[in-house]
C-alpha positions in Angstrom: 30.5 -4.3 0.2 29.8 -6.4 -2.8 32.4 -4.3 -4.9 35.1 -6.3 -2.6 33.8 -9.7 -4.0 35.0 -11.2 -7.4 32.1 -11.2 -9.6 30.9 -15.2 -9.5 31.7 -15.1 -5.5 29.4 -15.8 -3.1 26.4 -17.0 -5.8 24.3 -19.8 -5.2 21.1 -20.9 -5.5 19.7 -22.5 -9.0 20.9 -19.6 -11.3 24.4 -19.9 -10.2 26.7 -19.5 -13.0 24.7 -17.8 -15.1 25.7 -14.1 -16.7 22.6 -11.6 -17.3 23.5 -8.3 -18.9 20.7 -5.9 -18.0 20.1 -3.1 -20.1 17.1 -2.0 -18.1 15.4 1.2 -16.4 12.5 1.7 -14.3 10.7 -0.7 -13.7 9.9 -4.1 -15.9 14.1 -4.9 -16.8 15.2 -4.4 -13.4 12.5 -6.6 -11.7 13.1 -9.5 -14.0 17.0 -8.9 -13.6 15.8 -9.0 -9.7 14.2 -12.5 -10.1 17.4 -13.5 -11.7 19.9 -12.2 -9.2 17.4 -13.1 -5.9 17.6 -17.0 -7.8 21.6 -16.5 -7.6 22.5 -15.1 -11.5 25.0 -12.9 -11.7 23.4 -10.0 -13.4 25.4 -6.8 -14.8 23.3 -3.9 -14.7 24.1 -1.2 -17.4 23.6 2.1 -16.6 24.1 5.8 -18.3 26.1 8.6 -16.5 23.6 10.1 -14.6 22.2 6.6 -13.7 18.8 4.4 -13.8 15.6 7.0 -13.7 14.3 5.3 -10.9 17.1 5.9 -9.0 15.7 10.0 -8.7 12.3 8.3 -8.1 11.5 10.1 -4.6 11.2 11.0 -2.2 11.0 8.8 0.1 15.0 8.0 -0.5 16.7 5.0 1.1 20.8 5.1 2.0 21.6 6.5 -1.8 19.0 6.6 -4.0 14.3 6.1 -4.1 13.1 3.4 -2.3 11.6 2.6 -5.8 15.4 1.7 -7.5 16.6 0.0 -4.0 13.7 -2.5 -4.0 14.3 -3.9 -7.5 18.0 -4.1 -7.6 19.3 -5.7 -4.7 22.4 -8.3 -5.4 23.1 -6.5 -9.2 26.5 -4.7 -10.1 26.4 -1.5 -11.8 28.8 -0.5 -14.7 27.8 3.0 -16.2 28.6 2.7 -19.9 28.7 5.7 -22.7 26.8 3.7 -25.2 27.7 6.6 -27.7 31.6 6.3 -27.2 33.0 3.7 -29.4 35.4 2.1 -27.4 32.8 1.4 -24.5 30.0 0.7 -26.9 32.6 -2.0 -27.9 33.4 -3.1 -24.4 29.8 -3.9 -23.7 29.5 -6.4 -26.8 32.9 -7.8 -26.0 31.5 -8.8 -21.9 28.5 -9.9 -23.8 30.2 -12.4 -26.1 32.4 -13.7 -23.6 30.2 -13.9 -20.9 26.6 -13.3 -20.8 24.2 -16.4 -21.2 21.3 -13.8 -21.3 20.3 -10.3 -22.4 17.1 -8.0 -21.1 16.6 -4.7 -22.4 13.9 -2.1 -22.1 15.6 0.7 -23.8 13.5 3.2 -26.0 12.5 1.6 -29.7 14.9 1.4 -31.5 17.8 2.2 -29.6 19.2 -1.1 -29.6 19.3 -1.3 -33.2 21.3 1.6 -34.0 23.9 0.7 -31.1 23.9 -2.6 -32.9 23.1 -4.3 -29.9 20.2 -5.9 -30.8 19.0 -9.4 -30.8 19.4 -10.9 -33.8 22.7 -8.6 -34.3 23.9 -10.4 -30.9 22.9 -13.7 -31.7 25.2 -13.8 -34.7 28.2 -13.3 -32.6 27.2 -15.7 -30.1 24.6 -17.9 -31.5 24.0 -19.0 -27.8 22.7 -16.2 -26.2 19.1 -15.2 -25.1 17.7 -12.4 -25.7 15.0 -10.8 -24.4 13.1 -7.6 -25.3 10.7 -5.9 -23.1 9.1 -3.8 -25.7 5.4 -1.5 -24.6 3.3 -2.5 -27.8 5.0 -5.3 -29.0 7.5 -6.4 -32.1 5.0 -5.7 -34.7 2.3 -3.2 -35.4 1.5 0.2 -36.1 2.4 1.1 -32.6 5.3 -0.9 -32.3 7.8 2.4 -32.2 5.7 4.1 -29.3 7.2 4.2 -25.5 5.2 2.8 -22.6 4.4 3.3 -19.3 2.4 1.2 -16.4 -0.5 3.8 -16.0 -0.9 4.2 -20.2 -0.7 0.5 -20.8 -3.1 -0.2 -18.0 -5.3 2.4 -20.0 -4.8 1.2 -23.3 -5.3 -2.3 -22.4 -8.5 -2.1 -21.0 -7.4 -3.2 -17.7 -8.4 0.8 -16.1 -11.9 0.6 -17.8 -12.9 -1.9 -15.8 -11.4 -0.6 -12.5 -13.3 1.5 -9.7 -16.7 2.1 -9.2 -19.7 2.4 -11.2 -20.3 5.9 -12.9 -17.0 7.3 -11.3 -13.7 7.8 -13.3 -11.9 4.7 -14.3 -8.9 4.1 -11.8 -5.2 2.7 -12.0 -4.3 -0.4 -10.0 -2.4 1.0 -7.9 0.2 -1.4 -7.4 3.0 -1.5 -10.7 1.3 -4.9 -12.2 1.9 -4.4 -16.3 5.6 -3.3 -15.5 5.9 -6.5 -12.6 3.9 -8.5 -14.8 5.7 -7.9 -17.9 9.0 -8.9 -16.1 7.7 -11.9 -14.9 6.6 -13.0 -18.4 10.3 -11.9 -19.6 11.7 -14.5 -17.1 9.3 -17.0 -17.9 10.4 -16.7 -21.4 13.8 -17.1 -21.2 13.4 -20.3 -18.7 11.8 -21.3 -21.7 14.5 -20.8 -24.1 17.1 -21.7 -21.4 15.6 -25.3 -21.4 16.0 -25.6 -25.2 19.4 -24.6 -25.4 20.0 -27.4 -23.3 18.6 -29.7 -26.4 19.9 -27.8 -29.3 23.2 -25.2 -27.9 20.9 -22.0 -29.5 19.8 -19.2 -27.9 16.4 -17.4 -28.8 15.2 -13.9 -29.3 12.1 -13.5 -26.6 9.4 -10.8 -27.0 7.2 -9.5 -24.3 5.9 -6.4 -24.1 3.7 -4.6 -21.3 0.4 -4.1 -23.9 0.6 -7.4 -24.3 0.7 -8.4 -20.3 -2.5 -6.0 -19.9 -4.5 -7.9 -22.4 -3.0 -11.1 -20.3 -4.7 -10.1 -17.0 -8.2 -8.6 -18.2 -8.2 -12.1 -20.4 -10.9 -13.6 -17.8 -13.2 -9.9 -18.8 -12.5 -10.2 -22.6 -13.8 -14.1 -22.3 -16.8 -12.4 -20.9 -17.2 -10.1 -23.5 -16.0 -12.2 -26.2 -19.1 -14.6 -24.8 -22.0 -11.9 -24.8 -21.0 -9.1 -26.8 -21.4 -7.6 -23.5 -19.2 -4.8 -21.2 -18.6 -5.4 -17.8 -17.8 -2.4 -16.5 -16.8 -1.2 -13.4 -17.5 -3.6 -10.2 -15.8 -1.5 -7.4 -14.7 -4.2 -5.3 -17.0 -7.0 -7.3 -16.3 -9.0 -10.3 -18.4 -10.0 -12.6 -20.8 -13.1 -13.0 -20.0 -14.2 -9.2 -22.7 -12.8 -6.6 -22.1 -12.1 -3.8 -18.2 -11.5 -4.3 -17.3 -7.9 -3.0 -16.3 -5.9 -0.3 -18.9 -4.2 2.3 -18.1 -1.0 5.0 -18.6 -2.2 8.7 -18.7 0.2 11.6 -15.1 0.3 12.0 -13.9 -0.4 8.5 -14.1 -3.0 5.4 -13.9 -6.7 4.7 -14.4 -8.5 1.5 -16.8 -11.6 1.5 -16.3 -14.2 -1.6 -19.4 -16.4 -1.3 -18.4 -17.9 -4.7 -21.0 -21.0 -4.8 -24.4 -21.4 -4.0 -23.3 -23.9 -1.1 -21.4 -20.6 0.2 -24.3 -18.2 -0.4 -25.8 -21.1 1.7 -23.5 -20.7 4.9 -23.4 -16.9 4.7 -27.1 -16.5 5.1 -27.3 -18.5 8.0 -24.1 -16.5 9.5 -26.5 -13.6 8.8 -29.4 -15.0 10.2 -30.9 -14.4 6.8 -32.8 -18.2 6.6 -35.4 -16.7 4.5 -33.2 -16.1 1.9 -32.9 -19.5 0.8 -36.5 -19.8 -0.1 -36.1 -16.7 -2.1 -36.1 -16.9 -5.8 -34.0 -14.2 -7.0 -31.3 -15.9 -4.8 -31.6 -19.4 -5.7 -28.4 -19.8 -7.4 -25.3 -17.8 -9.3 -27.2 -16.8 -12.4 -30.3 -15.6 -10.5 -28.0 -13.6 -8.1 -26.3 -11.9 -10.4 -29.5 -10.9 -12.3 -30.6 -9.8 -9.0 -27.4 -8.4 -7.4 -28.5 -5.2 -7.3 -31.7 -5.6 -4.6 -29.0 -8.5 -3.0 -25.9 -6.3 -2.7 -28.5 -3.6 -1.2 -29.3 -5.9 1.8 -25.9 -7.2 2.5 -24.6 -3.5 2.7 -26.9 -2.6 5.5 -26.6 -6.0 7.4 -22.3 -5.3 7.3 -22.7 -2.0 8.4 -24.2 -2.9 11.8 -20.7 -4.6 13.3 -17.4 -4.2 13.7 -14.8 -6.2 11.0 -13.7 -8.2 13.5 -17.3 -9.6 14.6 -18.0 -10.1 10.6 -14.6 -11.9 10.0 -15.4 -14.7 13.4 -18.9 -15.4 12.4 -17.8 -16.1 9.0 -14.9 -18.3 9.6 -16.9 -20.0 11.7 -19.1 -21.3 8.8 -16.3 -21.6 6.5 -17.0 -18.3 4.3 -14.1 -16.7 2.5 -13.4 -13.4 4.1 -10.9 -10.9 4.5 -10.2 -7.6 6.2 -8.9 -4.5 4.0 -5.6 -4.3 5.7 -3.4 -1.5 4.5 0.4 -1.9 3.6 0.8 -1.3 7.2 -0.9 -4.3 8.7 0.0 -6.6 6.4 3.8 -6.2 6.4 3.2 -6.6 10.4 1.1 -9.0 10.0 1.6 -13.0 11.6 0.9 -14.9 8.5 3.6 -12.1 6.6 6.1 -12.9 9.1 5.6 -16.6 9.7 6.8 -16.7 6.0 9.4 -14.3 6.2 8.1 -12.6 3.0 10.1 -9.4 4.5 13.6 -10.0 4.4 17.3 -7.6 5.6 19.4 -6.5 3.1 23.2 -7.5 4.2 24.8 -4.3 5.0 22.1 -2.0 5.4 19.5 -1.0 7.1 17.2 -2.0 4.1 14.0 -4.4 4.4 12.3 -5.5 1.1 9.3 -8.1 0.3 11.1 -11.2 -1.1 10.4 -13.6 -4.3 6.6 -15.0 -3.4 8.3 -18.6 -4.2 9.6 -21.0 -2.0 12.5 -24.2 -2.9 12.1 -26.9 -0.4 10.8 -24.4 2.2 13.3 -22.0 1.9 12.8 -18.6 0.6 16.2 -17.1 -1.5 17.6 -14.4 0.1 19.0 -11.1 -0.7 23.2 -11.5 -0.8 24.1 -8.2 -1.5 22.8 -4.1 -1.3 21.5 -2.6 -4.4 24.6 -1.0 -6.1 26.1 2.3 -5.9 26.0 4.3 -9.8 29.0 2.8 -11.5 30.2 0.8 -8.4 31.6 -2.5 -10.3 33.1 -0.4 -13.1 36.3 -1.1 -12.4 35.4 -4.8 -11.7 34.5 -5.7 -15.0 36.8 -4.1 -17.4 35.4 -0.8 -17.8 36.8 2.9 -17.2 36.2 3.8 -13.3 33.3 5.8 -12.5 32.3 8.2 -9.7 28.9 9.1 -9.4 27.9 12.4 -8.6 28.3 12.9 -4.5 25.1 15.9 -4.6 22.9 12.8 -6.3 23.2 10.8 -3.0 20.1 11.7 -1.0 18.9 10.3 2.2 15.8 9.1 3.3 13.7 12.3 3.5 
């Protein structure tokens, strides 16, 4: 178990030697603490008594805790730390000053401040550190104090508005991607700063926050809009200004088509045996498709619904047509290409199998070194007073 290890043992990869301190829950923290551990950082995650929120997360539950905490801290130690008491609240900025090269937090607003563990506070003690805040709204603003969430931020940055289909409720992505997001950002920042202190010695205070990684992603739709004083609105499976670009039903399930050029729209009408199509004037190119999508899109449904995926997705590759079938989580973690890349990878130790970094150094993928740690397991490790975790908080997989 990794609590046998001395803390810089058994690290390597390009992050070796580096310290994160992660005070981080849920979601955003932990995964960029993830990126930095998987990339071979030592990363000290902090936890309260009763432990990380997403360790209760369930079910299902996986050898200790959800299946949501195991999958975003794999190869991280865990210290529990009373931030209220004193002496510990002490401890924590003395491991910082000694040690860390880099600081994420997500706590609530403000917390940080009053604990007098906030950036600028820190970077006066140790003027080389990173910091990095992973805020909801953002440093400044009238709603700079409020908490966040994935769901409300994909709300309130427009990103749910434009999700589903037409005339029917807007709809959450359903994958975590302002939280993921936001973490990536985080670690993009501090590579930033990282790179700088290697000029000038100084750390940075970084800012990202997970309205701001909403407005990031729809940025393509608010061109549009910005453009035509225009709304998009929903596409269900479409986007907008590209025609055809969607996904159809087939007699035994879906497949998305991107005919994304007019030299495309080209090829898919002849793998349609649809010739007459390319005499037609509402279909001639991009901007008379989309004016027309509606009487296009009407035609394409019925032809897609007469075969089977499988016939759609060889007729199509055969003209060179960007196509895809909807696979569920299922078929795509089975799936040749997933494996051939070995984007699912063992945990050492358990009986644990997570999706791995989507990055790759000279063909090699990093790989996990350690399970994701017990509540309070590296305690006594690092200085601070032991911790046992509650035995009726273990839960199995259910």
């Amino acid at each position: 178990m990794s609590d046998t290890l001395p803390p810089d043992a058994a690290r390597t990869g390009p992050f070796a030697g580096l310290v994160v301190v992660e005070l981080g829950h849920s979601v955003a923290a932990p995964f960029a603490g993830q990126i930095f551990s998987e990339l071979g950082a030592q990363v000290i995650k902090i936890e309260k008594a009763d432990g990380d929120d997403a360790r209760k997360w369930g079910p299902p539950f996986w050898e200790g805790a959800s299946a949501f905490f195991q999958a975003l801290n794999r190869n991280k130690q865990s210290v529990v730390c009373e931030l209220r008491d004193p002496a510990q609240l002490a401890a924590l900025k003395q491991l910082i000053c000694d040690r860390a090269d880099i600081v994420i937090q997500n706590l609530r607003p403000g917390h940080v401040d009053k604990l007098g563990l906030d950036g600028p506070g820190l970077l006066a003690l140790k003027p080389s550190l990173i910091y990095c805040n992973l805020g909801a709204f953002g440093r400044t603003g009238p709603l700079k104090d409020r908490p966040g969430y994935d769901p409300l931020m994909q709300a309130f940055g427009g990103i749910m508005s434009t999700t589903g289909e037409p005339g029917r409720p807007s709809v959450r992505v359903g994958a975590s991607i302002v939280d993921m997001g936001t973490g990536m950002w985080s670690v993009i920042g501090i590579l930033t700063a990282l790179h700088e202190r290697h000029t000038t010695g100084r750390g940075r205070v970084v800012d990202v926050s997970l309205f701001e990684t909403a407005s990031c992603w729809v940025s393509l739709l608010a061109a549009q809009f910005l453009a035509s004083g225009q709304l998009a609105g929903k596409q269900g499976s479409g986007a907008p200004g590209i025609v055809p670009y969607k996904g159809y039903l087939t007699r035994d399930g879906e497949i998305v088509v991107a005919a994304g050029s007019d030299g495309l729209f080209r090829s898919l009408a002849g793998a349609l045996d649809r010739p007459e199509w390319l005499a037609d004037a509402r279909f001639t190119d991009n901007p008379s498709r989309v004016a027309h999508q509606v009487e296009l899109y009407a035609m394409l449904d019925a032809i897609m619904a007469q075969q089977t995926t499988a016939h759609w997705i060889e007729r199509l590759e055969a003209v060179g047509v960007p196509c895809s079938p909807v696979n569920d989580l299922a078929q795509m973690l089975v799936h040749p290409q997933t494996s051939a890349l070995g984007l699912v990878q063992s945990v050492p130790g358990t009986g644990m199998q997570f999706v791995g970094l989507p990055l790759s150094f000279d063909g090699k993928r990093p790989q996990p070194v350690s399970a994701p740690p017990r509540l309070g397991e590296h305690n006594a490790l690092l200085g601070f007073p032991a911790f046992i975790s509650d035995p009726l908080s273990v839960r199995s997989d259910t």
